[in-house]
MDAnalysis code that builds the backbone (N, CA, C; Angstrom):
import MDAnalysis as mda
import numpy as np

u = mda.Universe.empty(276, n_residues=92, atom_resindex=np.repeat(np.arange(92), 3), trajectory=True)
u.add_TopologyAttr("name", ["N", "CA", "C"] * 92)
u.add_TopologyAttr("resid", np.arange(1, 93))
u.add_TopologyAttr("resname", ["UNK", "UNK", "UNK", "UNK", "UNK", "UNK", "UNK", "UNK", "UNK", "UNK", "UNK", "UNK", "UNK", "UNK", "UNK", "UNK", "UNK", "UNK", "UNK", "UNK", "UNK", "UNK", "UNK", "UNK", "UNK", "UNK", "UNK", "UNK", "UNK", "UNK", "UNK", "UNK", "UNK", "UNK", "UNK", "UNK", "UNK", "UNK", "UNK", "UNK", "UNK", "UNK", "UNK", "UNK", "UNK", "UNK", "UNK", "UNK", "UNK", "UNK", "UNK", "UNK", "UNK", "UNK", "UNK", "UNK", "UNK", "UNK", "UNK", "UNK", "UNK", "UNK", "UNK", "UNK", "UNK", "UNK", "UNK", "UNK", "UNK", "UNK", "UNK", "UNK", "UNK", "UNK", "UNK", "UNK", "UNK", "UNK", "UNK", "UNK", "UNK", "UNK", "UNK", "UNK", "UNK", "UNK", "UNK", "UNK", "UNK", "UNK", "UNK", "UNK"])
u.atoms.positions = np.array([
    [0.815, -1.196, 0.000],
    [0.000, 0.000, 0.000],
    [0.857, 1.258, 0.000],
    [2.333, 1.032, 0.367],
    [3.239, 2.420, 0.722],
    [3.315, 2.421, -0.760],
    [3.791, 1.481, -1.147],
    [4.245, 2.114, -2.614],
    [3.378, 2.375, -3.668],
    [2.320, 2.342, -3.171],
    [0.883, 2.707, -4.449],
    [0.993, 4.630, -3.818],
    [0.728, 4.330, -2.688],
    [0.762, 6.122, -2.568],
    [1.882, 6.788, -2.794],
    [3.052, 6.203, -2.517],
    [4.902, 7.081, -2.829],
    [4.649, 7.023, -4.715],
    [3.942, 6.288, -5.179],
    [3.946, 6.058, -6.802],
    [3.185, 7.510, -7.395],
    [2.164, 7.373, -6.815],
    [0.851, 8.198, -7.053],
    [1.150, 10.081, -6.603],
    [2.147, 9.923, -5.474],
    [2.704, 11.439, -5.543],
    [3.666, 11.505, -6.138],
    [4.704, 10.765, -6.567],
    [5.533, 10.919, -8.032],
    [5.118, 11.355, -9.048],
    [3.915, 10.818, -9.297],
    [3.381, 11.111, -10.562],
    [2.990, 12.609, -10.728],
    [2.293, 12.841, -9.563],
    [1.674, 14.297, -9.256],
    [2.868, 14.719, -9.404],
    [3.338, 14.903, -8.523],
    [5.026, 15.855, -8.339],
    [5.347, 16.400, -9.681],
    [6.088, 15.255, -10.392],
    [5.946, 15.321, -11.701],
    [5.634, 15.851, -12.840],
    [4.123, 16.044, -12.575],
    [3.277, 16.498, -13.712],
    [3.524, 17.935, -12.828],
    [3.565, 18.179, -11.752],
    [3.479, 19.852, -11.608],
    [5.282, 20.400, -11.888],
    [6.211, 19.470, -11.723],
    [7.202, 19.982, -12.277],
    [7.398, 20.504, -13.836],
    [6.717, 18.865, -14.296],
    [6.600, 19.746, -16.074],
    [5.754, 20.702, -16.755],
    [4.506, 21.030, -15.427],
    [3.593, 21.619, -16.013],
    [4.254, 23.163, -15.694],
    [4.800, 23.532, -14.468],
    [5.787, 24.746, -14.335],
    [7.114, 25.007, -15.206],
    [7.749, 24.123, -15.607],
    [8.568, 23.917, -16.033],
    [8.420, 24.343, -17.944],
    [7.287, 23.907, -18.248],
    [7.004, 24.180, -19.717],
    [6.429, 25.687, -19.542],
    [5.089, 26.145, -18.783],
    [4.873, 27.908, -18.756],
    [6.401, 28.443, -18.012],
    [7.030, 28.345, -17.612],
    [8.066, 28.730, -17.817],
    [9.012, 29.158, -18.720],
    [9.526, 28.064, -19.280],
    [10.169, 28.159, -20.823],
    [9.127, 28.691, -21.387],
    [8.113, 28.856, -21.540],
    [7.244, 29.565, -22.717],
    [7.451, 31.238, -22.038],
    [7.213, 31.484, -21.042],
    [7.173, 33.054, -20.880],
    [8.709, 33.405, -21.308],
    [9.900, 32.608, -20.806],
    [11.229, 32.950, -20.873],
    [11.384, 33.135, -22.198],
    [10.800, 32.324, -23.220],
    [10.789, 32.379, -24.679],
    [10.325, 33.461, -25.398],
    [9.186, 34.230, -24.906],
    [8.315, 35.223, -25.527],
    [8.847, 36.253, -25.791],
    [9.712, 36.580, -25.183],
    [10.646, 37.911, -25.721],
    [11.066, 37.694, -26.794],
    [12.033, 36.514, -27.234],
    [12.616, 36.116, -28.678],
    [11.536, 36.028, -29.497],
    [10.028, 35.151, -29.198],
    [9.083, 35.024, -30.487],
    [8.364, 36.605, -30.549],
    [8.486, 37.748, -30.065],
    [8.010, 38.723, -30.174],
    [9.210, 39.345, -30.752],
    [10.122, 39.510, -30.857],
    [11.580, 39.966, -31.726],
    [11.302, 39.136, -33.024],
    [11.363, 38.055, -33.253],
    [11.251, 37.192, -34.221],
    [9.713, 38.050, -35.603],
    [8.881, 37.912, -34.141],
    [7.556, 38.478, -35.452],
    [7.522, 39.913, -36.172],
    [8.649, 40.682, -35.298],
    [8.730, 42.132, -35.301],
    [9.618, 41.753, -37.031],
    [10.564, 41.072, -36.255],
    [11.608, 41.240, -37.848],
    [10.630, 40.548, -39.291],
    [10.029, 39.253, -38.736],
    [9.187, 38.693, -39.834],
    [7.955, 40.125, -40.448],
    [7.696, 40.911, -39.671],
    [6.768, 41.794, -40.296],
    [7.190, 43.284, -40.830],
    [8.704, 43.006, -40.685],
    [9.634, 44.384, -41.396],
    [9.333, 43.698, -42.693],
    [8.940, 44.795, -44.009],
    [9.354, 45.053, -45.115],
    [10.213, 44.425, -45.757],
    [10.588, 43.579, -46.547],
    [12.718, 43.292, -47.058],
    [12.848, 44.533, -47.836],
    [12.053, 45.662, -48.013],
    [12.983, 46.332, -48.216],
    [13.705, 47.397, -46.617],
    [13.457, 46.731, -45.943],
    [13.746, 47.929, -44.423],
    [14.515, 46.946, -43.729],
    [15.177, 47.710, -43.263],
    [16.247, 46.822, -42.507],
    [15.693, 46.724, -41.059],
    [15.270, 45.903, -40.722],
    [14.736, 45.601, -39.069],
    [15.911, 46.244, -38.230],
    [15.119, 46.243, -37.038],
    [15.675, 46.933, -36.134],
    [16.404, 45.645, -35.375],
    [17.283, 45.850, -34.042],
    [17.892, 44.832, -33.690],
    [17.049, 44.859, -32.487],
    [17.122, 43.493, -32.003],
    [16.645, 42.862, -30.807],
    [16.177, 43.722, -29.566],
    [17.564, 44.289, -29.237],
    [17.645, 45.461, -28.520],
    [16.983, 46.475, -28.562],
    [16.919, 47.219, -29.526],
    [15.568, 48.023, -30.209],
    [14.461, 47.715, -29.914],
    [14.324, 47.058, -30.546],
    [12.617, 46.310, -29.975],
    [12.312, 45.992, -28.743],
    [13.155, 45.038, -28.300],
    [12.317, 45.116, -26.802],
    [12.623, 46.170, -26.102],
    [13.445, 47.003, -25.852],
    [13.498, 48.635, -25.600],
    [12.775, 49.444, -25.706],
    [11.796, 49.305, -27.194],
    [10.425, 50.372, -27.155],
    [9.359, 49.749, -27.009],
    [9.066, 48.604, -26.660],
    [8.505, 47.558, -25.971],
    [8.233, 47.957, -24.521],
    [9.519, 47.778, -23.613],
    [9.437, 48.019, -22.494],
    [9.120, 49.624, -22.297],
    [9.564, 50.486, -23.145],
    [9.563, 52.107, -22.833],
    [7.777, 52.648, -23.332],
    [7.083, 51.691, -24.156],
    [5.759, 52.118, -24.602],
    [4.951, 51.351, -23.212],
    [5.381, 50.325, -22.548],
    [4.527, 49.914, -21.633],
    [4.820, 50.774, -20.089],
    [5.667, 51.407, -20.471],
    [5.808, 52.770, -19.040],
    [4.827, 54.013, -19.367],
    [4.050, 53.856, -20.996],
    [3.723, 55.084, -20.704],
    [2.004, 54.787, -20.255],
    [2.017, 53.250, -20.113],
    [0.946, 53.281, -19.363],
    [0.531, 53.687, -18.118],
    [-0.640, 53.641, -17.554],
    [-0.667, 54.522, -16.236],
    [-0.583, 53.829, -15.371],
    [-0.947, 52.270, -14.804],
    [-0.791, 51.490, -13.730],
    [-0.276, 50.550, -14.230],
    [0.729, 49.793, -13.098],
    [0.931, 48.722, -13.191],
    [0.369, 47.245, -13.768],
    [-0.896, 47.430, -13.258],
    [-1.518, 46.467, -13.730],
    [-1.336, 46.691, -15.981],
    [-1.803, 47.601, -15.997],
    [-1.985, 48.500, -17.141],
    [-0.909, 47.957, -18.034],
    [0.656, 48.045, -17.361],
    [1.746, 48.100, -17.701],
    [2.068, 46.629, -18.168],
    [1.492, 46.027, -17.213],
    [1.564, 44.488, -16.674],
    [0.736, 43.947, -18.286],
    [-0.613, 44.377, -18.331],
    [-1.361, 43.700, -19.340],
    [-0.495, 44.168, -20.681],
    [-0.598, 45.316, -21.116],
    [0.428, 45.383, -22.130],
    [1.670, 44.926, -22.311],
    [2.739, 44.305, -21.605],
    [3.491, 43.338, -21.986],
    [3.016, 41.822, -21.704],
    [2.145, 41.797, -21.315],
    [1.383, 40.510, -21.704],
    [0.744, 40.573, -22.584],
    [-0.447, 41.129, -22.832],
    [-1.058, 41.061, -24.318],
    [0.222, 41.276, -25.550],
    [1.373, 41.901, -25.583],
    [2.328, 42.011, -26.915],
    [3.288, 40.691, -26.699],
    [3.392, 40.133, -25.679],
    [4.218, 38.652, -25.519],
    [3.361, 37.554, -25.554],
    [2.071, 37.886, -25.733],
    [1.072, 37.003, -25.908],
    [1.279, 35.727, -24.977],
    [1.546, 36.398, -23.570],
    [1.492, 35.250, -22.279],
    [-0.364, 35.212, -21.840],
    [-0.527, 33.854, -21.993],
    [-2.209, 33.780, -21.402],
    [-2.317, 31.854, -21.045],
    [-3.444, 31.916, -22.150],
    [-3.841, 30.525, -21.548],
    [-3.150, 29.324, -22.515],
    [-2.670, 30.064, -24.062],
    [-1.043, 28.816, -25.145],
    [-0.668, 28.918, -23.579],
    [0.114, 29.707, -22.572],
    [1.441, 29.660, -21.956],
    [0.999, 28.489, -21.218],
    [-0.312, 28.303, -20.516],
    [-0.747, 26.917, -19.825],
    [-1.176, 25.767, -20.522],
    [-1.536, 25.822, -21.504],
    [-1.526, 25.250, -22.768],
    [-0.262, 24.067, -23.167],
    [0.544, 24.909, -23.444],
    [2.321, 23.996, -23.606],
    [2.593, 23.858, -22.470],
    [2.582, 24.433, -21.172],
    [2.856, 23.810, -19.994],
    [1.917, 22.608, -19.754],
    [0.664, 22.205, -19.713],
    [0.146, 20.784, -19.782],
    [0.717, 19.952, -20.735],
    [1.327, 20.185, -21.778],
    [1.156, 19.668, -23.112],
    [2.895, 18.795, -22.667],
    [3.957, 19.606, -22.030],
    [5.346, 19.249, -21.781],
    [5.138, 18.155, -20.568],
])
């Protein structure tokens, strides 16, 4: 009987390690796939801006919001962190 229950919180354990573990890597990721779409939606004739650039007026357009929260939703809604981010975290 010990080892049906030591089995059964492994498993749990587990699944909440990979389920943190994947929205994790997905938020840590969102900066690069939001750089990535910026350059995919430059022009070829315009030379994209660099990485740095972008998330720079990124972070400097979400200060000119007025609250935190405010601040908070606008780099979430442009990193598109929501319910994909729990999404691939079940999915890993």
């Amino acid at each position: 009987m010990g080892n049906e229950s030591n089995h059964s919180n492994n498993v749990s354990n587990n699944f909440m390690v990979n389920l943190v573990s994947g929205c994790l890597a997905t938020i840590l990721s969102s900066p690069f796939n939001y750089v990535r779409n910026v350059h995919y939606a430059t022009p070829p004739d315009i030379h994209p801006p660099s990485a740095y650039q972008i998330l720079l007026k990124l972070w400097k357009v979400s200060k000119t919001k007025g609250t935190f929260i405010s601040q908070f939703q606008y780099l979430q809604g442009n990193l598109r962190i929501g319910w994909g981010t729990a999404r691939v975290g079940c999915g890993m």
